[in-house]
PDB file of N, CA, C and O in Angstrom:
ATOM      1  N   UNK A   1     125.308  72.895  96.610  1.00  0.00           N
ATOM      2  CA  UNK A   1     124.259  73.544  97.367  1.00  0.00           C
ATOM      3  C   UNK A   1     124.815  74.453  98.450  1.00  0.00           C
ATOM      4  O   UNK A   1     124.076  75.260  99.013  1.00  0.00           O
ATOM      5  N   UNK A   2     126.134  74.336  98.761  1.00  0.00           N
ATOM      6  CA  UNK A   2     126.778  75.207  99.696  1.00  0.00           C
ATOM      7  C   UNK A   2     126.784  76.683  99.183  1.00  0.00           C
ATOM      8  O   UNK A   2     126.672  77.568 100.032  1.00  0.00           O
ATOM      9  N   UNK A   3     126.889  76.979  98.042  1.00  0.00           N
ATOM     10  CA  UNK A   3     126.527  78.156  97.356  1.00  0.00           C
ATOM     11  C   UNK A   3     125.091  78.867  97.621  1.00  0.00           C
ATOM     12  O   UNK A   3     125.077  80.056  97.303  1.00  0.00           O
ATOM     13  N   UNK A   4     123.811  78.315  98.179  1.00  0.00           N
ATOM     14  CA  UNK A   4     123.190  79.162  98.651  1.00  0.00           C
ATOM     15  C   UNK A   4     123.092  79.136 100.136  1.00  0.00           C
ATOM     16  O   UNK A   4     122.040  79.529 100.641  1.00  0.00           O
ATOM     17  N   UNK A   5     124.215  78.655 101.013  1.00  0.00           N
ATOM     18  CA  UNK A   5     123.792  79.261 102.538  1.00  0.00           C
ATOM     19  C   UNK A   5     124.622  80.620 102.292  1.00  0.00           C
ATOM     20  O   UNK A   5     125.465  80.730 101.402  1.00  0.00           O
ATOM     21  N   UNK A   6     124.253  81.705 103.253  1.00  0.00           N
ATOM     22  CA  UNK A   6     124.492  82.419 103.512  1.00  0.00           C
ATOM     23  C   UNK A   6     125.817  82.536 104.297  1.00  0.00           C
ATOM     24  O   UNK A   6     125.740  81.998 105.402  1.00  0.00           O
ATOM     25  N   UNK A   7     127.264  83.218 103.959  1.00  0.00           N
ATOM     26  CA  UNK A   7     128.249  83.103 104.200  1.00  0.00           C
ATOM     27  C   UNK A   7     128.800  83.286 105.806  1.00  0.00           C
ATOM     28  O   UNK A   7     129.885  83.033 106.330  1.00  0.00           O
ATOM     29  N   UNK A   8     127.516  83.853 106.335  1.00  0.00           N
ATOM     30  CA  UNK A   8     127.504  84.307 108.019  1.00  0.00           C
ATOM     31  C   UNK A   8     127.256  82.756 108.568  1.00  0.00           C
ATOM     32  O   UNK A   8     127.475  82.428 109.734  1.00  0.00           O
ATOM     33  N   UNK A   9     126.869  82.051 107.759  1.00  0.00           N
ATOM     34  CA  UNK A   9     126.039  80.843 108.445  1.00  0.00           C
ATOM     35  C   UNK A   9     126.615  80.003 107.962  1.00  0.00           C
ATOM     36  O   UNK A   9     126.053  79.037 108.478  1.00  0.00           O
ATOM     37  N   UNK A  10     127.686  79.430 107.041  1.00  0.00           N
ATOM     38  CA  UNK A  10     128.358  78.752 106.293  1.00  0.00           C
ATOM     39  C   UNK A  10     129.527  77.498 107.653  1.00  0.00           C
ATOM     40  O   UNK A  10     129.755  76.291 107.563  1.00  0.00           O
ATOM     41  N   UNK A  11     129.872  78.277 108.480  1.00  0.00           N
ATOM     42  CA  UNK A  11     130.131  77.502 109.694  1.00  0.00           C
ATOM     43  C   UNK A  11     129.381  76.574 110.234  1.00  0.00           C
ATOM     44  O   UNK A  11     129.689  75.382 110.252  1.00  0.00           O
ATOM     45  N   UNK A  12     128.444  77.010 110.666  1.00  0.00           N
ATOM     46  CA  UNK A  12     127.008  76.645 111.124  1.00  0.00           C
ATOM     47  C   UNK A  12     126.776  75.115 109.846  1.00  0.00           C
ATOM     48  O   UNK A  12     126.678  73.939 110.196  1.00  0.00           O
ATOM     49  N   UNK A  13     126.757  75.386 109.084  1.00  0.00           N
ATOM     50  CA  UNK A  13     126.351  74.760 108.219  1.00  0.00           C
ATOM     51  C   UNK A  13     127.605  73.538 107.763  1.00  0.00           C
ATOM     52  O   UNK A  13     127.278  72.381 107.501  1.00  0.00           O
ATOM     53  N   UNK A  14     128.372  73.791 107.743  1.00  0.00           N
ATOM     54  CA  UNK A  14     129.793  72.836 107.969  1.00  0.00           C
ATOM     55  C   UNK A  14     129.569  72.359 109.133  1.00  0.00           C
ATOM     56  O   UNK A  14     129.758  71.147 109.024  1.00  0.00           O
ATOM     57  N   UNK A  15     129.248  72.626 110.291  1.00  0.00           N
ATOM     58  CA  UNK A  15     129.181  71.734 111.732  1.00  0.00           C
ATOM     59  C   UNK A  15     128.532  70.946 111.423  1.00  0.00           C
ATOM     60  O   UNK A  15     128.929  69.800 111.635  1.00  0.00           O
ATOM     61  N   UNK A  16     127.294  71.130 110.808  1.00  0.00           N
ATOM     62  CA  UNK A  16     125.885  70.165 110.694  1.00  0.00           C
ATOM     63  C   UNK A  16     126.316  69.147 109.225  1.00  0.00           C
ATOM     64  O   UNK A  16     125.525  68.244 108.955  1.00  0.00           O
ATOM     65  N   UNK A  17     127.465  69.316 108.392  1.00  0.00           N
ATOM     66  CA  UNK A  17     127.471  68.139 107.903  1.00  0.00           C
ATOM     67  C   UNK A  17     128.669  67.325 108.468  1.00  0.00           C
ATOM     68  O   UNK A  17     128.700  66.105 108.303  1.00  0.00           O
ATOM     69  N   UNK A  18     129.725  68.025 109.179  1.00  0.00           N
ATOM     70  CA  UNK A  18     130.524  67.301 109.896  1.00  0.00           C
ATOM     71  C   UNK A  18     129.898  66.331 111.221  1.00  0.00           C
ATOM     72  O   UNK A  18     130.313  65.203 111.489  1.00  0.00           O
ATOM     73  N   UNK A  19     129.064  66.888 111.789  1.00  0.00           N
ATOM     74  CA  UNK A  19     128.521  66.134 112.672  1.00  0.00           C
ATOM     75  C   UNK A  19     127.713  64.583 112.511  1.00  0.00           C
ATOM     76  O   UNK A  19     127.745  63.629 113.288  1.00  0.00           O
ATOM     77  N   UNK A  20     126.738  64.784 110.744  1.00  0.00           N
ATOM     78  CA  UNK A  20     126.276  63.200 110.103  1.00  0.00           C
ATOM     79  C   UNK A  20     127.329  62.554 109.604  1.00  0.00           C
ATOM     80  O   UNK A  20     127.191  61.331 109.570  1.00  0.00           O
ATOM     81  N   UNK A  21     128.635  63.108 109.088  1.00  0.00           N
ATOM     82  CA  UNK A  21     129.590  62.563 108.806  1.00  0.00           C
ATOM     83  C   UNK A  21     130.067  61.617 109.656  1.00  0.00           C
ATOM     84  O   UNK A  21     130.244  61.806 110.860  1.00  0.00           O
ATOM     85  N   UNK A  22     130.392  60.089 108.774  1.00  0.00           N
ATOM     86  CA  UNK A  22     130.563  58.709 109.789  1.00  0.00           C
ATOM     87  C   UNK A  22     132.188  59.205 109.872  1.00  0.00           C
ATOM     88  O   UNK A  22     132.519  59.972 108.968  1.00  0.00           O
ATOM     89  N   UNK A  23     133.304  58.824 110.928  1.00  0.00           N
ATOM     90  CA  UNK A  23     134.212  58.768 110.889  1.00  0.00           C
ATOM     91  C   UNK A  23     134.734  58.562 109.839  1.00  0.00           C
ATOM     92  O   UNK A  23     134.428  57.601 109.134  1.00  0.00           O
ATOM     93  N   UNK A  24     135.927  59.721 109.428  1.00  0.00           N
ATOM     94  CA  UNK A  24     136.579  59.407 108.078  1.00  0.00           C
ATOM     95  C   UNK A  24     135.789  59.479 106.529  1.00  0.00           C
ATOM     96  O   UNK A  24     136.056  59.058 105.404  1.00  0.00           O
ATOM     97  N   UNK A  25     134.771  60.187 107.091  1.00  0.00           N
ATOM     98  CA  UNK A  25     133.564  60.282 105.944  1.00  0.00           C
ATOM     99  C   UNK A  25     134.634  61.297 104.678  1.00  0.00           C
ATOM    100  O   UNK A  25     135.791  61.704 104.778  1.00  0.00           O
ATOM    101  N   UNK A  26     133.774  61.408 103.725  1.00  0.00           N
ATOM    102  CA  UNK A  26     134.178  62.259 102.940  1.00  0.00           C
ATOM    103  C   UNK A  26     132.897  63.019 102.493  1.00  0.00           C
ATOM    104  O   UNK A  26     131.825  62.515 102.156  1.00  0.00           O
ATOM    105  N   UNK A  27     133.333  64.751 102.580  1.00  0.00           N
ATOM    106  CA  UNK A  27     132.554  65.825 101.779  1.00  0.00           C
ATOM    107  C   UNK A  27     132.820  65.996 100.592  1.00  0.00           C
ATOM    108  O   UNK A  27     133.964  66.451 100.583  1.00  0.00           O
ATOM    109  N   UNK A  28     132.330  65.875  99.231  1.00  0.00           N
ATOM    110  CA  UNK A  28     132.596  66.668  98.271  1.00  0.00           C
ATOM    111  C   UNK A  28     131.690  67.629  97.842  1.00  0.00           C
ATOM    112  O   UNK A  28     130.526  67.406  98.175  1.00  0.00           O
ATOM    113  N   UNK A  29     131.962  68.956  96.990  1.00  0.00           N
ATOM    114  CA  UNK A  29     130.879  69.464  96.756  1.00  0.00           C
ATOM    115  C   UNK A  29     131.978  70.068  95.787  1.00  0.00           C
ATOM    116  O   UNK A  29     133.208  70.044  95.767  1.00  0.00           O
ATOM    117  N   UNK A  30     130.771  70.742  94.817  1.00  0.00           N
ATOM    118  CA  UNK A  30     130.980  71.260  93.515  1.00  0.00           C
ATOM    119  C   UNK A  30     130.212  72.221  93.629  1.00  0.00           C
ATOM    120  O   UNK A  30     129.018  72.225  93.926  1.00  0.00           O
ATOM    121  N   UNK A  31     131.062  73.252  93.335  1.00  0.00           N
ATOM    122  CA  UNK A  31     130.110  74.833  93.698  1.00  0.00           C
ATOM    123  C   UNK A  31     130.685  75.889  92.928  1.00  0.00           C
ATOM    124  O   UNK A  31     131.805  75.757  92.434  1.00  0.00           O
ATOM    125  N   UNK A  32     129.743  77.326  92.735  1.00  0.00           N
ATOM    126  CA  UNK A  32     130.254  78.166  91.890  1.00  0.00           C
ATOM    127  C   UNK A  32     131.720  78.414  92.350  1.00  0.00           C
ATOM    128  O   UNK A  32     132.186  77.737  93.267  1.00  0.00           O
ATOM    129  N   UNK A  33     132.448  79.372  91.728  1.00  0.00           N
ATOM    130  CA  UNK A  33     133.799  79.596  92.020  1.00  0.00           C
ATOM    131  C   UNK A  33     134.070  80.899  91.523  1.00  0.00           C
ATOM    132  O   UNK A  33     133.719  81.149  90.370  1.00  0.00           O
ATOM    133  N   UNK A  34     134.545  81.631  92.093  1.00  0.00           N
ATOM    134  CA  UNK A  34     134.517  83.033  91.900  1.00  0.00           C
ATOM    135  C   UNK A  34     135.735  83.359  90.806  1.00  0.00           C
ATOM    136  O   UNK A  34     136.938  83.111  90.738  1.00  0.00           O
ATOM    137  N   UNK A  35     134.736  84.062  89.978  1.00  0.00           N
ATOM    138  CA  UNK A  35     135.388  84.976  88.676  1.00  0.00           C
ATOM    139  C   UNK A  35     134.252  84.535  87.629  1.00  0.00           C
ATOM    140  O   UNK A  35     134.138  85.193  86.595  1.00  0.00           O
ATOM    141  N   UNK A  36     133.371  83.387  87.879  1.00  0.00           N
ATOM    142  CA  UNK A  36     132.227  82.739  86.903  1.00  0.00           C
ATOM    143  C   UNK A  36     131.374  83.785  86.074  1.00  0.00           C
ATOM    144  O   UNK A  36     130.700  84.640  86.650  1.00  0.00           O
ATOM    145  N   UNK A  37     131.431  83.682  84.741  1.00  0.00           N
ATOM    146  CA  UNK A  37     130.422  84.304  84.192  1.00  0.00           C
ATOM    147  C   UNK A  37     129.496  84.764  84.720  1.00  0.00           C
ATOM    148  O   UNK A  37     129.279  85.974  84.657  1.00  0.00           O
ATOM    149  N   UNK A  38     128.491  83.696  85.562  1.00  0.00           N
ATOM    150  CA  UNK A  38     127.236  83.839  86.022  1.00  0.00           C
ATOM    151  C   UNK A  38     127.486  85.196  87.347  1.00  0.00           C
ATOM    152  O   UNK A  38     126.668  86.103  87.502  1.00  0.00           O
ATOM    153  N   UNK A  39     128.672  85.063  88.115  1.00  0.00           N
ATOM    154  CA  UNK A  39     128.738  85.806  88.821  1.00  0.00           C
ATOM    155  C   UNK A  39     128.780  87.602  88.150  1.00  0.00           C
ATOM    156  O   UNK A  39     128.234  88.657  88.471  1.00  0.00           O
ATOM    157  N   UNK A  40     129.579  87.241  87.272  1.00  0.00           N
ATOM    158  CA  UNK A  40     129.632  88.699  86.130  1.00  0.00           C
ATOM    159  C   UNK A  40     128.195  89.280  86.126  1.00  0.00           C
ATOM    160  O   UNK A  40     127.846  90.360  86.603  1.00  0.00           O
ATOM    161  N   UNK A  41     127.727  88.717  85.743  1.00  0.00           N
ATOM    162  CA  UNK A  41     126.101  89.176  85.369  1.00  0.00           C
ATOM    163  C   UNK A  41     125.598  89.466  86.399  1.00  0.00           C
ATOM    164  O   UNK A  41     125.126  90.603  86.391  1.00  0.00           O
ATOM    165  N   UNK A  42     125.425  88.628  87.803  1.00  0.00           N
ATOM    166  CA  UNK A  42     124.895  88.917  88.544  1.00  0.00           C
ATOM    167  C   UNK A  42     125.127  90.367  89.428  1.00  0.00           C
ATOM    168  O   UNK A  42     124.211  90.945  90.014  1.00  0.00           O
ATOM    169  N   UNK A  43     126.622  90.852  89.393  1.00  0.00           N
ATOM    170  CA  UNK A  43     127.240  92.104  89.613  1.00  0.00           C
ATOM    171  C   UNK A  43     127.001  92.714  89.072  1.00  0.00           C
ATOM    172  O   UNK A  43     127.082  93.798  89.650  1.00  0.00           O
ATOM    173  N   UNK A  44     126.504  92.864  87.609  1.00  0.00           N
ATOM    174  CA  UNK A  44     126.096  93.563  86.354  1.00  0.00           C
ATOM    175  C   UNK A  44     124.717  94.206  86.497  1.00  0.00           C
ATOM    176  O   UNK A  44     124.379  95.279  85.997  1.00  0.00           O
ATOM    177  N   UNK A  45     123.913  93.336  87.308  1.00  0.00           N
ATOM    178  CA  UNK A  45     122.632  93.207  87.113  1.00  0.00           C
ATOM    179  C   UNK A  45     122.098  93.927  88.708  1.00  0.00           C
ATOM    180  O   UNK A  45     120.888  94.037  88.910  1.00  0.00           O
ATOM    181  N   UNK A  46     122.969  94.324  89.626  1.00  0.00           N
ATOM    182  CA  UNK A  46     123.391  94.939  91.192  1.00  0.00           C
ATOM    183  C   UNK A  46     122.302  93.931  91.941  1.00  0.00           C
ATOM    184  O   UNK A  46     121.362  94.313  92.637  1.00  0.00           O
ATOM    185  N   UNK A  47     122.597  92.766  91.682  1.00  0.00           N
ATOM    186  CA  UNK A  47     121.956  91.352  92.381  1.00  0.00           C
ATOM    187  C   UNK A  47     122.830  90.914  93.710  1.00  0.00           C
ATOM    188  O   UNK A  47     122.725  89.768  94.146  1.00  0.00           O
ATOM    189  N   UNK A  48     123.601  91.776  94.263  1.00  0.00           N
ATOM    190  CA  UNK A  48     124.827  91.625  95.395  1.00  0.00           C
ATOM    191  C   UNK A  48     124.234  92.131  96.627  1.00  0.00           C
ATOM    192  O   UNK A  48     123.904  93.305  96.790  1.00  0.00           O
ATOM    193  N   UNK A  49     124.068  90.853  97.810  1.00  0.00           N
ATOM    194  CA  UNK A  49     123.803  90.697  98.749  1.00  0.00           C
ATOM    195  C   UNK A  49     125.227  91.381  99.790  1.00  0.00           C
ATOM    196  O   UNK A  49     125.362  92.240 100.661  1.00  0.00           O
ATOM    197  N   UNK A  50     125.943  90.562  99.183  1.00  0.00           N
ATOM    198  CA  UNK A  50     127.194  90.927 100.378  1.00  0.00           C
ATOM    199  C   UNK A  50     128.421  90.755  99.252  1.00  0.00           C
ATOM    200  O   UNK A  50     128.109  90.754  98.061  1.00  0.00           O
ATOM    201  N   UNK A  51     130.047  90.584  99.713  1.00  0.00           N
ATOM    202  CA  UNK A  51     130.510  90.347  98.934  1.00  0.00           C
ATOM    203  C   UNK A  51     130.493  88.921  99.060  1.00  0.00           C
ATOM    204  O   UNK A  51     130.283  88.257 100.075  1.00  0.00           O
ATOM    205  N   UNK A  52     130.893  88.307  97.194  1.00  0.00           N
ATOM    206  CA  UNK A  52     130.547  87.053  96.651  1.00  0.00           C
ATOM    207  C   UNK A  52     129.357  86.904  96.845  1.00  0.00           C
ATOM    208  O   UNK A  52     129.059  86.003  96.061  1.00  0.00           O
ATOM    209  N   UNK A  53     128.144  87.301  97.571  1.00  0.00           N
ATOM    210  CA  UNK A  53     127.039  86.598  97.367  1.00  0.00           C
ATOM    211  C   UNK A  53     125.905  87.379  97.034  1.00  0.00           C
ATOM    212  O   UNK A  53     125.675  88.545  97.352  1.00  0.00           O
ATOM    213  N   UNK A  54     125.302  86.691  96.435  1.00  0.00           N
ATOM    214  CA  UNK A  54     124.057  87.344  94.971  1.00  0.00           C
ATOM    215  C   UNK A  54     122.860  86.677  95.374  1.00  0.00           C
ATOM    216  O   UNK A  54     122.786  85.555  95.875  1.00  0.00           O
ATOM    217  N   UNK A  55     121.753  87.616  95.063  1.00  0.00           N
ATOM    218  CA  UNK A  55     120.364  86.814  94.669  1.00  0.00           C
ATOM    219  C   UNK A  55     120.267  86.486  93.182  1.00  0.00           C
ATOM    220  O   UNK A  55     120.833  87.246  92.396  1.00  0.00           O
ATOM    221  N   UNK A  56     119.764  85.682  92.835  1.00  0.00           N
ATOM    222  CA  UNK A  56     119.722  85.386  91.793  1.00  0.00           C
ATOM    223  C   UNK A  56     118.367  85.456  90.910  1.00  0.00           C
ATOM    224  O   UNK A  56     117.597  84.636  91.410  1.00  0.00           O
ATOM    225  N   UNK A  57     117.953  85.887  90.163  1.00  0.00           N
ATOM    226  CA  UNK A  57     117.042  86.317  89.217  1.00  0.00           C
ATOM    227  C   UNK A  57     115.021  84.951  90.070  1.00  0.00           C
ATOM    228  O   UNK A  57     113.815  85.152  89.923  1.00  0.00           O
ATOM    229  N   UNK A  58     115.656  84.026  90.675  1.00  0.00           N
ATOM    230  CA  UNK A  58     114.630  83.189  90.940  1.00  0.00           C
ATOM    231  C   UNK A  58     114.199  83.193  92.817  1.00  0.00           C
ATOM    232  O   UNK A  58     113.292  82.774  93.536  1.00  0.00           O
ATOM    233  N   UNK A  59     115.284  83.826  92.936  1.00  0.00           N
ATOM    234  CA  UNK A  59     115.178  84.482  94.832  1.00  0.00           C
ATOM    235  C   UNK A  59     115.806  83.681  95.180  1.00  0.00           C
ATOM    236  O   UNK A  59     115.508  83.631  96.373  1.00  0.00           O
ATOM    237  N   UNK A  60     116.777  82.685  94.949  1.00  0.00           N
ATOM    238  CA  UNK A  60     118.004  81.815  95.627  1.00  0.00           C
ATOM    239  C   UNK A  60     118.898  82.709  95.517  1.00  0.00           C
ATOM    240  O   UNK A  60     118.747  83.758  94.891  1.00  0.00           O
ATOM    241  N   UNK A  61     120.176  82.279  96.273  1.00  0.00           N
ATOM    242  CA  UNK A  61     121.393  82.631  96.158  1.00  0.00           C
ATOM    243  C   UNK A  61     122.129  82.172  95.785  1.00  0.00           C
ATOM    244  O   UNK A  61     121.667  81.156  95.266  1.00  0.00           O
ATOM    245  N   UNK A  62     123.187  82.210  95.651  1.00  0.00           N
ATOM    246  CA  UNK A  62     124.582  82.222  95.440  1.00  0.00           C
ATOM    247  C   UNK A  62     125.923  82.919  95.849  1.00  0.00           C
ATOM    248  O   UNK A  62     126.402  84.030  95.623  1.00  0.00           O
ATOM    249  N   UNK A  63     126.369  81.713  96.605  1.00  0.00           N
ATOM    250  CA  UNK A  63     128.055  82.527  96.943  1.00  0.00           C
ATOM    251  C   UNK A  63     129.163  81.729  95.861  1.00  0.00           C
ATOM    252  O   UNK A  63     129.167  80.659  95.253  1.00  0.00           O
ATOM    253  N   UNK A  64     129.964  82.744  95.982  1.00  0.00           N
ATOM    254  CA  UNK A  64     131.002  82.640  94.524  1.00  0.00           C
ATOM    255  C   UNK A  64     132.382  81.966  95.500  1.00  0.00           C
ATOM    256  O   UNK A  64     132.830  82.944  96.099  1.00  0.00           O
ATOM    257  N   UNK A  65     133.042  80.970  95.808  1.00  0.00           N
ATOM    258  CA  UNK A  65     133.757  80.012  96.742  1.00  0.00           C
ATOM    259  C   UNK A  65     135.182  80.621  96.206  1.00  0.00           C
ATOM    260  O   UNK A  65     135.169  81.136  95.088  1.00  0.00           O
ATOM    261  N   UNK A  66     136.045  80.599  96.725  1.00  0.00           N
ATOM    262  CA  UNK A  66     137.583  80.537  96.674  1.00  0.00           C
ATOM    263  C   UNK A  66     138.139  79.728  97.765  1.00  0.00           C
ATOM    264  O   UNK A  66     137.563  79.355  98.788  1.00  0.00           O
ATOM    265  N   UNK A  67     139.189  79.542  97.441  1.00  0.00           N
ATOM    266  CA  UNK A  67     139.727  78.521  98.786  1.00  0.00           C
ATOM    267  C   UNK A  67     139.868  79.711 100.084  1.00  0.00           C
ATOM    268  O   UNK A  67     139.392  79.510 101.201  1.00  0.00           O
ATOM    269  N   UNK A  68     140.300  80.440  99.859  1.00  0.00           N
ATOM    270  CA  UNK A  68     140.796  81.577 100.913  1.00  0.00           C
ATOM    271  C   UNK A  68     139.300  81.659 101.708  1.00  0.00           C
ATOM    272  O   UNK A  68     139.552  81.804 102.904  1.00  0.00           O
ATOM    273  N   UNK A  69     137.944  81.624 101.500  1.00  0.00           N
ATOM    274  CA  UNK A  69     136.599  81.289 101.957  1.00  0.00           C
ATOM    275  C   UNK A  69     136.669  80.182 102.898  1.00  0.00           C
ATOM    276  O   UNK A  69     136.923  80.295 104.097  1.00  0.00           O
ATOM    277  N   UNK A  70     136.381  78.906 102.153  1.00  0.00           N
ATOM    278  CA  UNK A  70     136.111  77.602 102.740  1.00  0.00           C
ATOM    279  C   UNK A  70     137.242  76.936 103.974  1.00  0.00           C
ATOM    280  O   UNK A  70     137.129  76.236 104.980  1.00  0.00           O
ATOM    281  N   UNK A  71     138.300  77.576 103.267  1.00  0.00           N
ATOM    282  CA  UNK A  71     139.533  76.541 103.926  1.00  0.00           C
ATOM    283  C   UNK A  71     139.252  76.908 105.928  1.00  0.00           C
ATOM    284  O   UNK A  71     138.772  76.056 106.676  1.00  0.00           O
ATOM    285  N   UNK A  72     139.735  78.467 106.447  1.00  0.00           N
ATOM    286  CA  UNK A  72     139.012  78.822 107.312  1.00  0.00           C
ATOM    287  C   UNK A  72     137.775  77.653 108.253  1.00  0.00           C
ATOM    288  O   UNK A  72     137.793  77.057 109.330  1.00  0.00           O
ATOM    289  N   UNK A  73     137.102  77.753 107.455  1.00  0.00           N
ATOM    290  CA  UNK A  73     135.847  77.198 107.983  1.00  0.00           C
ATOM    291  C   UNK A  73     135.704  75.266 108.191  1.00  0.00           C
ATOM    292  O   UNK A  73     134.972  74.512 108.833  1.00  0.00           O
ATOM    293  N   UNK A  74     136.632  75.143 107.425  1.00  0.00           N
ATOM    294  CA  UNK A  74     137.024  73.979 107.321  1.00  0.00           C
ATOM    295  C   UNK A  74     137.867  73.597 108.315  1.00  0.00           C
ATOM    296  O   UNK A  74     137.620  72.480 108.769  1.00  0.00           O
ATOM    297  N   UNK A  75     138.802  74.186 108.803  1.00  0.00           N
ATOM    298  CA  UNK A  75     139.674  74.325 109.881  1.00  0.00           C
ATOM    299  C   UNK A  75     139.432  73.875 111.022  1.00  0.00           C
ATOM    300  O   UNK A  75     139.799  73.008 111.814  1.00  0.00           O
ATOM    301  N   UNK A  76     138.335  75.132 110.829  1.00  0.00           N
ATOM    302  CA  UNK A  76     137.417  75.362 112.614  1.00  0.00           C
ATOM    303  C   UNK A  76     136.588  74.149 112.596  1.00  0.00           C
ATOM    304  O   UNK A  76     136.283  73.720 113.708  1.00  0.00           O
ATOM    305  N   UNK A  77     136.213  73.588 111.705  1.00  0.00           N
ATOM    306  CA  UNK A  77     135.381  71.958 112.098  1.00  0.00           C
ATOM    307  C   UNK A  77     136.033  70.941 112.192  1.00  0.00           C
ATOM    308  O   UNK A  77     135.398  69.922 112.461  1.00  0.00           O
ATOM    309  N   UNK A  78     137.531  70.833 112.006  1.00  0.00           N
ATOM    310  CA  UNK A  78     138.277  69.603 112.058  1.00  0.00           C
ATOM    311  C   UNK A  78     138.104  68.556 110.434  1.00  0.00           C
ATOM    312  O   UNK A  78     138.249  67.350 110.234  1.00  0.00           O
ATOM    313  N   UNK A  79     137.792  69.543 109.651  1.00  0.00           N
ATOM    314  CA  UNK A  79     138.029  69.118 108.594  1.00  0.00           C
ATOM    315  C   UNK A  79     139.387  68.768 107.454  1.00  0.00           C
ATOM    316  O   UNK A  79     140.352  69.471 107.753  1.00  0.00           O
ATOM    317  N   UNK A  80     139.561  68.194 106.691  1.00  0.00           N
ATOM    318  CA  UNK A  80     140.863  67.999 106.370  1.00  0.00           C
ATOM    319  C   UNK A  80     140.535  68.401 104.985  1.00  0.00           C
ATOM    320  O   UNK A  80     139.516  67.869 104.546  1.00  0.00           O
ATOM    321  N   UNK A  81     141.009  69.021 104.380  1.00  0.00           N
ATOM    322  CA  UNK A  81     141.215  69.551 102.779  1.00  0.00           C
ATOM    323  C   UNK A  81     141.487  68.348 101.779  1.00  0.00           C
ATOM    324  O   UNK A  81     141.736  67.414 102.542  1.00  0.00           O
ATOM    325  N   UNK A  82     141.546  68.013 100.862  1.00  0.00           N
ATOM    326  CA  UNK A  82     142.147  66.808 100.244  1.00  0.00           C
ATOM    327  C   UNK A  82     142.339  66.878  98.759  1.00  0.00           C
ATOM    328  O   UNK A  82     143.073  66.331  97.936  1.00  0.00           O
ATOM    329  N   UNK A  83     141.324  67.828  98.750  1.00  0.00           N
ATOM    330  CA  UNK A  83     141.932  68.753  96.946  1.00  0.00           C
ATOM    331  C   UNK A  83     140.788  69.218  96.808  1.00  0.00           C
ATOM    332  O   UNK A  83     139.682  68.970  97.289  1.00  0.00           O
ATOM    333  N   UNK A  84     141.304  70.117  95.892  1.00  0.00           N
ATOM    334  CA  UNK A  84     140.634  71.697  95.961  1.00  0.00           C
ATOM    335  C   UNK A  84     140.871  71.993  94.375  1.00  0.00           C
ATOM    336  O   UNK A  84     142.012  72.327  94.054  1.00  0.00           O
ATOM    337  N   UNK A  85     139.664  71.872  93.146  1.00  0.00           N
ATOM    338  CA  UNK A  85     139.915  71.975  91.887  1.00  0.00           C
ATOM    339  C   UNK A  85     139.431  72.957  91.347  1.00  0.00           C
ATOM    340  O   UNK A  85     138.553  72.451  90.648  1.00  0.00           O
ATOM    341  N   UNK A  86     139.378  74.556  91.106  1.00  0.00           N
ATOM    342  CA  UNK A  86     138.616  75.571  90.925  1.00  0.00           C
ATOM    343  C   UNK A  86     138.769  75.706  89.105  1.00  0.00           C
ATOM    344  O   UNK A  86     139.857  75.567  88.547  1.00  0.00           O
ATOM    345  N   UNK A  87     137.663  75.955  88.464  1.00  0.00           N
ATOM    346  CA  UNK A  87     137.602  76.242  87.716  1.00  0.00           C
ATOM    347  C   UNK A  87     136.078  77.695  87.007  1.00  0.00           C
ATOM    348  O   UNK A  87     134.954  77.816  87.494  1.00  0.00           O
ATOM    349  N   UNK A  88     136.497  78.278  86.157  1.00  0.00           N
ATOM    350  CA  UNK A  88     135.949  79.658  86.108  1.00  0.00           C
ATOM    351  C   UNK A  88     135.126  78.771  84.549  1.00  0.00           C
ATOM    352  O   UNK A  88     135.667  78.102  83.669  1.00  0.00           O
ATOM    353  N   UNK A  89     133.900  79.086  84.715  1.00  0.00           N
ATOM    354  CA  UNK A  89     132.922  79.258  83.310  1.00  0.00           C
ATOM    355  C   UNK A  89     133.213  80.406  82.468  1.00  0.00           C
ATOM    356  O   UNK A  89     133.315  81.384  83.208  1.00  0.00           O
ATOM    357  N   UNK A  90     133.341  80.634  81.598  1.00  0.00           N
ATOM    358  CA  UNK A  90     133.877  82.248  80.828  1.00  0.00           C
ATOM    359  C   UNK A  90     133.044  81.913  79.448  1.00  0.00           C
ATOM    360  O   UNK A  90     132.888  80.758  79.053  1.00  0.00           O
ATOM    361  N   UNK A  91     132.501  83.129  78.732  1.00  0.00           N
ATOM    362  CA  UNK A  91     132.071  83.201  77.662  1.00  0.00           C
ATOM    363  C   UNK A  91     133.190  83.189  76.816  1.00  0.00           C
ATOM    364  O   UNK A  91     133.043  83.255  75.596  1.00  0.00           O
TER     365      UNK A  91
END
């Protein structure tokens, strides 16, 4: 679900789950990943909000994640990385 905040606000939005986070909690999330088919189309289709991020045919969004994105933001909240598994959907 981190794929539809908006990438200006994506900080913002990491504070607020670091903050319910119990000590030593763990985040995982599973999110698009940039180079994805779906992203293809959506560039195809001039559905591009900003870069990596798209409206999508139903009025949600989508941002397309790389580590070079998240890690940053992760940083600045005192978050710790712990693995990072990217994989691309391809026709």
């Amino acid at each position: 679900m981190l794929s539809a905040v908006s990438p200006m606000k994506m900080s913002l939005a990491l504070q607020n789950v670091r903050n319910v986070l119990k000590p030593s909690g763990t985040l995982l999330f599973r999110d698009y990943a940039m180079g994805d088919y779906a992203q293809e189309k959506l560039a195809k289709k001039c559905q591009i909000i900003s870069n990596n991020f798209y409206v999508r045919g139903d009025g949600t969004c989508a941002f397309y994640f790389s580590k070079v994105h998240y890690q940053p933001c992760l940083k600045e909240m005192a978050l710790t990385l712990w693995k990072s598994v990217c994989t691309a959907n391809r026709l």
